[in-house]
PASEBA-1860 file (N, C-alpha, C; in nm, 3 decimals):
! residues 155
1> XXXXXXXX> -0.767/0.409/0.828/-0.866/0.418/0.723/-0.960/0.298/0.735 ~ -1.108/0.314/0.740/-1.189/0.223/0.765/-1.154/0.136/0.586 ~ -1.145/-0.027/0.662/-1.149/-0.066/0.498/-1.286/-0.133/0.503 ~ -1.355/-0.172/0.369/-1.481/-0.226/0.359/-1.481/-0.357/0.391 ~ -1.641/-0.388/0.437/-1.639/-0.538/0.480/-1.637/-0.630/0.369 ~ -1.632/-0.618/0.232/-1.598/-0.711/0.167/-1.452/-0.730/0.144 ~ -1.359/-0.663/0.160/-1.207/-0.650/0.148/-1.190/-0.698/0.286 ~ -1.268/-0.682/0.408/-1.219/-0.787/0.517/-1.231/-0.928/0.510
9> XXXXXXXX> -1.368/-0.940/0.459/-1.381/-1.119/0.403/-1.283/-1.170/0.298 ~ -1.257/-1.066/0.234/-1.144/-1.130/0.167/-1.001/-1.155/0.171 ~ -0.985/-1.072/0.239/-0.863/-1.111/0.366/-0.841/-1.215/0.413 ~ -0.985/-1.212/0.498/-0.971/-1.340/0.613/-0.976/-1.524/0.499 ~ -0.998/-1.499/0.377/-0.975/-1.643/0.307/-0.830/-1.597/0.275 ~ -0.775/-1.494/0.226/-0.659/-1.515/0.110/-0.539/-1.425/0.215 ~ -0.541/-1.375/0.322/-0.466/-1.323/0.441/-0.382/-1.254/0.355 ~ -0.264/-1.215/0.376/-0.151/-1.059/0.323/-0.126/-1.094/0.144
17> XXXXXXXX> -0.214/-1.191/0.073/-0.171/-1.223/-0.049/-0.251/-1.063/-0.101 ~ -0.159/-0.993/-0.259/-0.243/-0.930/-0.310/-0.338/-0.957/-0.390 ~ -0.424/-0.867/-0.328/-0.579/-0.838/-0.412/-0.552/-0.682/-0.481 ~ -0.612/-0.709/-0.639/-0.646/-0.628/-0.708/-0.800/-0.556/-0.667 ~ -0.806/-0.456/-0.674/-0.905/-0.363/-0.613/-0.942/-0.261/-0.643 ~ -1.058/-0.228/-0.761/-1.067/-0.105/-0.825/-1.108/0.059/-0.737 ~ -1.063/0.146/-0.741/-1.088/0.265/-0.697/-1.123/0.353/-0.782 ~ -1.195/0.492/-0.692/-1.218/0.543/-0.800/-1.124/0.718/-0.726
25> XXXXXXXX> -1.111/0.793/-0.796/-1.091/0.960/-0.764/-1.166/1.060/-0.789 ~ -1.186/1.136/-0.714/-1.274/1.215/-0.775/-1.222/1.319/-0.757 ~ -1.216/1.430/-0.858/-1.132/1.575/-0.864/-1.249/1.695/-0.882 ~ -1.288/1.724/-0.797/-1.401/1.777/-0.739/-1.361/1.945/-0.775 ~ -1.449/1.966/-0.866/-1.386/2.151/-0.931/-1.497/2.224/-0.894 ~ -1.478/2.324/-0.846/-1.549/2.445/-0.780/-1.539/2.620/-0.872 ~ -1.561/2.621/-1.004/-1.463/2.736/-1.053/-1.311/2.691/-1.066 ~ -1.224/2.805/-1.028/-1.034/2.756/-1.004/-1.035/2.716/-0.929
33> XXXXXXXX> -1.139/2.676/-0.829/-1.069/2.548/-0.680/-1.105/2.413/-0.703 ~ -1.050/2.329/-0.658/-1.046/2.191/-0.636/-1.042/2.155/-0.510 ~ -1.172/2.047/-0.464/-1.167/1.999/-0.314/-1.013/1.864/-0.270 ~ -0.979/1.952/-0.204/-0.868/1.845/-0.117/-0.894/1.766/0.016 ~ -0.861/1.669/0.035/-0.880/1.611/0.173/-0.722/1.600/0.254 ~ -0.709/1.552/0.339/-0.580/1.557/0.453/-0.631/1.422/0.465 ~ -0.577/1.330/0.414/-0.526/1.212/0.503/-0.512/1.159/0.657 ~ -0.562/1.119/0.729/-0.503/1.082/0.827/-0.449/0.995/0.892
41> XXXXXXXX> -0.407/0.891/0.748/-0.316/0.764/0.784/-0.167/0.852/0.762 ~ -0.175/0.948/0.661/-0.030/0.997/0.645/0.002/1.116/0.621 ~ -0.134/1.228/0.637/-0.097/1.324/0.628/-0.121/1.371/0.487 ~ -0.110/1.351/0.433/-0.090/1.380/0.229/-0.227/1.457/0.183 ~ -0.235/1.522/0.135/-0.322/1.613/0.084/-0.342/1.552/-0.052 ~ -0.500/1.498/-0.065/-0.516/1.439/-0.151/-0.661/1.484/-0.260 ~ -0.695/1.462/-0.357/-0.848/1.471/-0.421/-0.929/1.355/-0.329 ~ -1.047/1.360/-0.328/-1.110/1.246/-0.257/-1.084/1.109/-0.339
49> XXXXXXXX> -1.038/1.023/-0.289/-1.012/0.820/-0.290/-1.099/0.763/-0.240 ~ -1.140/0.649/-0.286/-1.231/0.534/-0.249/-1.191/0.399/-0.325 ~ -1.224/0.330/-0.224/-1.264/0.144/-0.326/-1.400/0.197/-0.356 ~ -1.413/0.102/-0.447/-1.553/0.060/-0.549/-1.596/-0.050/-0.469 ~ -1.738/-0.044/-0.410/-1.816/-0.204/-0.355/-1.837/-0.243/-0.462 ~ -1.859/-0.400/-0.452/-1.932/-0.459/-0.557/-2.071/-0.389/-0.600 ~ -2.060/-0.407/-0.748/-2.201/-0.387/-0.812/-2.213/-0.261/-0.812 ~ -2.102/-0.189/-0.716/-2.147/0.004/-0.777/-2.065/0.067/-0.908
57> XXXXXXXX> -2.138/0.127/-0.957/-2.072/0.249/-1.030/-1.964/0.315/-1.014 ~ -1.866/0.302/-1.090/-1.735/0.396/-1.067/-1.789/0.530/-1.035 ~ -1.895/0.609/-1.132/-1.902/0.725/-1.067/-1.998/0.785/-0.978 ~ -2.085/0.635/-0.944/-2.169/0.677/-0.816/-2.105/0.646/-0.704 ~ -1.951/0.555/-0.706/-1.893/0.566/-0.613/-1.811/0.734/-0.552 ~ -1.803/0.741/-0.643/-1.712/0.908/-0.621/-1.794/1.017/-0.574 ~ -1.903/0.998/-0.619/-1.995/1.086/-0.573/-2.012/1.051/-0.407 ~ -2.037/0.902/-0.399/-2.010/0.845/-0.240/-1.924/0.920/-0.112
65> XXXXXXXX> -1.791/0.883/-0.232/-1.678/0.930/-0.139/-1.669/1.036/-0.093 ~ -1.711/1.169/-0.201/-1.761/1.272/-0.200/-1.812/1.293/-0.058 ~ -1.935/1.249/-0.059/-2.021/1.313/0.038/-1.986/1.257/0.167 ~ -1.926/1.127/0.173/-1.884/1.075/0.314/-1.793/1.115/0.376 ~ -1.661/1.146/0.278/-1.555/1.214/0.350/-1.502/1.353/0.343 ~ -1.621/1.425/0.239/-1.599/1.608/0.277/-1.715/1.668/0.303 ~ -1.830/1.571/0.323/-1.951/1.649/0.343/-2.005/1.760/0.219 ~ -1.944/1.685/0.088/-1.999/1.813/-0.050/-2.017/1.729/-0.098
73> XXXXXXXX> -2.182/1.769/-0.156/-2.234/1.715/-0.300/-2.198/1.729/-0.466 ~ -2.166/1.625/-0.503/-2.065/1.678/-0.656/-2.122/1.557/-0.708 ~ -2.148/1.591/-0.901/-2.206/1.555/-0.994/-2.071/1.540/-1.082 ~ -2.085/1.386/-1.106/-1.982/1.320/-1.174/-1.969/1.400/-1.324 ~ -1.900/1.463/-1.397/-1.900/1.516/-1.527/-1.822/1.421/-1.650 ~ -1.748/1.356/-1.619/-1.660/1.265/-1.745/-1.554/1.188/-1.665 ~ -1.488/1.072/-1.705/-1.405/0.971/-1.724/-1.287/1.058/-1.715 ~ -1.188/1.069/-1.691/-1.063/1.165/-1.695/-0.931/1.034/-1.727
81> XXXXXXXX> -0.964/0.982/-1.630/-0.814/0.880/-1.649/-0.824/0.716/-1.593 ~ -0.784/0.670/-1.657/-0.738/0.493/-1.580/-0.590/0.496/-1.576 ~ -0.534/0.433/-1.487/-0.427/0.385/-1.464/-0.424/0.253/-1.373 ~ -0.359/0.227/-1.382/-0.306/0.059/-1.310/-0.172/0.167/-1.181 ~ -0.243/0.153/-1.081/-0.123/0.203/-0.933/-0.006/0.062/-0.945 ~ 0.091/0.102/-0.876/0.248/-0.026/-0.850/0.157/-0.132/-0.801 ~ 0.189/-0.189/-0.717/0.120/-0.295/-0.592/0.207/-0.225/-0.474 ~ 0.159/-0.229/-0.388/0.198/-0.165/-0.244/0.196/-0.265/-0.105
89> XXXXXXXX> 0.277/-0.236/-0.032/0.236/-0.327/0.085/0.206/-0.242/0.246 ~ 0.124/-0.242/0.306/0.052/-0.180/0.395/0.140/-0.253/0.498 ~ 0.116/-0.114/0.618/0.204/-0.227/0.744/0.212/-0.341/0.775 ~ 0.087/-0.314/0.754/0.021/-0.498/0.852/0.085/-0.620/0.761 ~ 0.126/-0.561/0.688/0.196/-0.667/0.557/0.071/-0.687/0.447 ~ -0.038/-0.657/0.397/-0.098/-0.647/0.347/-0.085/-0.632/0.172 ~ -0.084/-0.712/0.082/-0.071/-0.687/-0.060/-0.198/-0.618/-0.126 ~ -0.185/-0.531/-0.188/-0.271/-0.439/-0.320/-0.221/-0.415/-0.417
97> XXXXXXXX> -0.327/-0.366/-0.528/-0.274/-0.265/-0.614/-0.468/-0.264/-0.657 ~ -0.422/-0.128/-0.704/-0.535/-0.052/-0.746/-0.519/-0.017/-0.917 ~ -0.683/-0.008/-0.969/-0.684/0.046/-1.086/-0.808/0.152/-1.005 ~ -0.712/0.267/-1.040/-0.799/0.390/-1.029/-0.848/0.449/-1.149 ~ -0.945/0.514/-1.128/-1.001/0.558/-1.232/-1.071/0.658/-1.207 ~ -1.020/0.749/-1.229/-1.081/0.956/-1.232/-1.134/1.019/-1.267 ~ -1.217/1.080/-1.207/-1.338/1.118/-1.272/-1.292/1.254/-1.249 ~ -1.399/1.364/-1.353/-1.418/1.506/-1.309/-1.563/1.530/-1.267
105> XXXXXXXX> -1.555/1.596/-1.155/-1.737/1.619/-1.090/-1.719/1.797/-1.082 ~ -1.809/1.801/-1.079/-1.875/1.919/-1.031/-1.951/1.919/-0.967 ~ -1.911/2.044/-0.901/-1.970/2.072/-0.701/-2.111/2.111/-0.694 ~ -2.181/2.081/-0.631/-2.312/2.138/-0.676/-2.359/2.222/-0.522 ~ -2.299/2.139/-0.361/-2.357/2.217/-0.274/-2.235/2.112/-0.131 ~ -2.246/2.209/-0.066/-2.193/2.211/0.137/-2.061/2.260/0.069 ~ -2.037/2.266/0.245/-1.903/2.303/0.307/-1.797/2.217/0.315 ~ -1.675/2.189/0.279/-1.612/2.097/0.325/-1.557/2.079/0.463
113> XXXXXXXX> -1.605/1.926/0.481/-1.550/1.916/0.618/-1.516/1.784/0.640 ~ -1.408/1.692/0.709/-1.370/1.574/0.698/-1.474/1.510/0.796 ~ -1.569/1.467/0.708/-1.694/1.397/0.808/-1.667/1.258/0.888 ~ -1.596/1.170/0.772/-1.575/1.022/0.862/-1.502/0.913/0.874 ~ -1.370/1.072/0.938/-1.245/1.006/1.046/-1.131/0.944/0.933 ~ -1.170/0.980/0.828/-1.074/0.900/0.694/-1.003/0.994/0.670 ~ -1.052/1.159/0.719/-0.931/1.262/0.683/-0.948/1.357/0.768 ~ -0.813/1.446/0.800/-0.843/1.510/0.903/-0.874/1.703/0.859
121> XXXXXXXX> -0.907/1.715/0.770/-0.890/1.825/0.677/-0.987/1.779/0.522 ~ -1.085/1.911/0.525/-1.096/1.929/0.368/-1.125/2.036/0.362 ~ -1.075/2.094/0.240/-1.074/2.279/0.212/-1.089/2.268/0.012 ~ -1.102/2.358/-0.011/-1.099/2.444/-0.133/-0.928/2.485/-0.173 ~ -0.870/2.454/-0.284/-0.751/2.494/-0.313/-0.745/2.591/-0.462 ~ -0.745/2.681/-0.431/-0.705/2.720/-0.583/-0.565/2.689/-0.662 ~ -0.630/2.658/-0.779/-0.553/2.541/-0.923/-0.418/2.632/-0.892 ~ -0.393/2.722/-0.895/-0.256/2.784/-0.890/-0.185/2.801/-0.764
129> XXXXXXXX> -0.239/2.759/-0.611/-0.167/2.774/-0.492/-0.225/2.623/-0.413 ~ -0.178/2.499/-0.477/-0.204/2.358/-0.420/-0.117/2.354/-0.329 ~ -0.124/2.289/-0.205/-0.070/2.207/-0.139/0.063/2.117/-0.162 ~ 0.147/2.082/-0.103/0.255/2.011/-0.156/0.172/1.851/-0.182 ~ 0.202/1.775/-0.255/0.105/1.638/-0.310/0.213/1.594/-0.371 ~ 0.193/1.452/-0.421/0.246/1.348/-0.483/0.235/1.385/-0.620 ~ 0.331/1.328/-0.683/0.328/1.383/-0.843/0.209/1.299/-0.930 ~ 0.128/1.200/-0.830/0.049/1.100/-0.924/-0.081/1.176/-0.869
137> XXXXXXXX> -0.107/1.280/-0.806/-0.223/1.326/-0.690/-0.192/1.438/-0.806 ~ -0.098/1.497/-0.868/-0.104/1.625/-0.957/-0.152/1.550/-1.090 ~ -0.098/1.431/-1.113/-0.131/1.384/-1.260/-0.280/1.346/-1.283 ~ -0.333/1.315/-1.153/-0.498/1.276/-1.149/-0.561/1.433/-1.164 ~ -0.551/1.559/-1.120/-0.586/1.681/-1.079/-0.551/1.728/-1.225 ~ -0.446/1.707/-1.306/-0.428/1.727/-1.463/-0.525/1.703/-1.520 ~ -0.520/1.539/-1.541/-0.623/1.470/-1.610/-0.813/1.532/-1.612 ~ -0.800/1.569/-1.528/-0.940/1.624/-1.493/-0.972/1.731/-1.534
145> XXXXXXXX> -0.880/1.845/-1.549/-0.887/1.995/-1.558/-0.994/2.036/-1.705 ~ -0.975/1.956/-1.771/-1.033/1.982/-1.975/-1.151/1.937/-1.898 ~ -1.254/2.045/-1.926/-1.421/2.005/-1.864/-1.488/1.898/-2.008 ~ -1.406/1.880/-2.142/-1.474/1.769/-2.190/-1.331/1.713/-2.261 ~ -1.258/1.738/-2.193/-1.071/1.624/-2.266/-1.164/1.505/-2.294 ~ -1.051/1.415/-2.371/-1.079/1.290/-2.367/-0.997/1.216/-2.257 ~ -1.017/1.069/-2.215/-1.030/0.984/-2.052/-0.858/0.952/-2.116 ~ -0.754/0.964/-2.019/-0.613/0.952/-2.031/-0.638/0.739/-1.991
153> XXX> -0.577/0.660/-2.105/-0.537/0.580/-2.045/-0.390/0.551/-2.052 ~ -0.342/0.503/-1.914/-0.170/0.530/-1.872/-0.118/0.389/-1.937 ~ -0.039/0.385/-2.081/0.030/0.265/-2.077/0.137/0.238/-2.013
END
């Protein structure tokens, strides 16, 4: 997974210590389908993920991620969820943790296709025949479903 050049500079001062690092999700609804991506650090069938650069928008980031890694244009619709992720450690020995934060978009135009090398797969799933996923990849895909719910925050 390409990581951004500000998360490399910050590396190279603070090396495998964790950094907190906001992300965003985006649960991309088509009618009953939802856009999925394939992973290709691990395979996992996921909604589209991103870090947030400095100074952007949580949901002009998603819209980002959107278009970079399925090649579909989607219009951010509401706030769905925050949560605080564990902290994790990446091979390389690497410390994180993420506050993600989920949005619901709507699709407005393309085809999905894993444009850049971050996944090896993106398709259309209908809400009732998903993919096998992580139970926190179903709880983000929940959170989203109410086209005006109110934004889940996870205590």
């Amino acid at each position: 997974m390409p990581t951004p050049e500000y998360v490399l500079a910050l590396r190279s001062a603070v090396g495998h210590h964790l950094l907190w690092l906001p992300g965003v999700t985006a649960v991309v609804l088509r009618g009953d389908e939802v856009l999925l991506v394939r992973r290709s650090d691990n395979g996992a069938w996921t909604p589209v993920t991103g870090i947030i650069d400095p100074g952007e928008e949580p949901a002009v980031a998603g819209a980002r991620e959107v278009l970079e890694e399925a090649s579909v244009v989607a219009i951010p619709e509401r706030l769905a969820s925050v949560h605080a992720l564990p902290p994790m450690t990446y091979e390389n020995g690497d410390h994180a943790q993420y506050l993600d934060l989920t949005f619901r978009f709507r699709y407005v135009s393309g085809e999905p296709f894993p444009d850049d090398g971050e996944n090896t797969e993106a398709a259309w799933f209908p809400l009732d025949a998903l993919p096998p996923m992580a139970p926190e990849m179903h709880r983000r895909i929940d959170s989203a479903l109410p086209p005006d719910g109110p934004a889940i925050f996870t205590a």
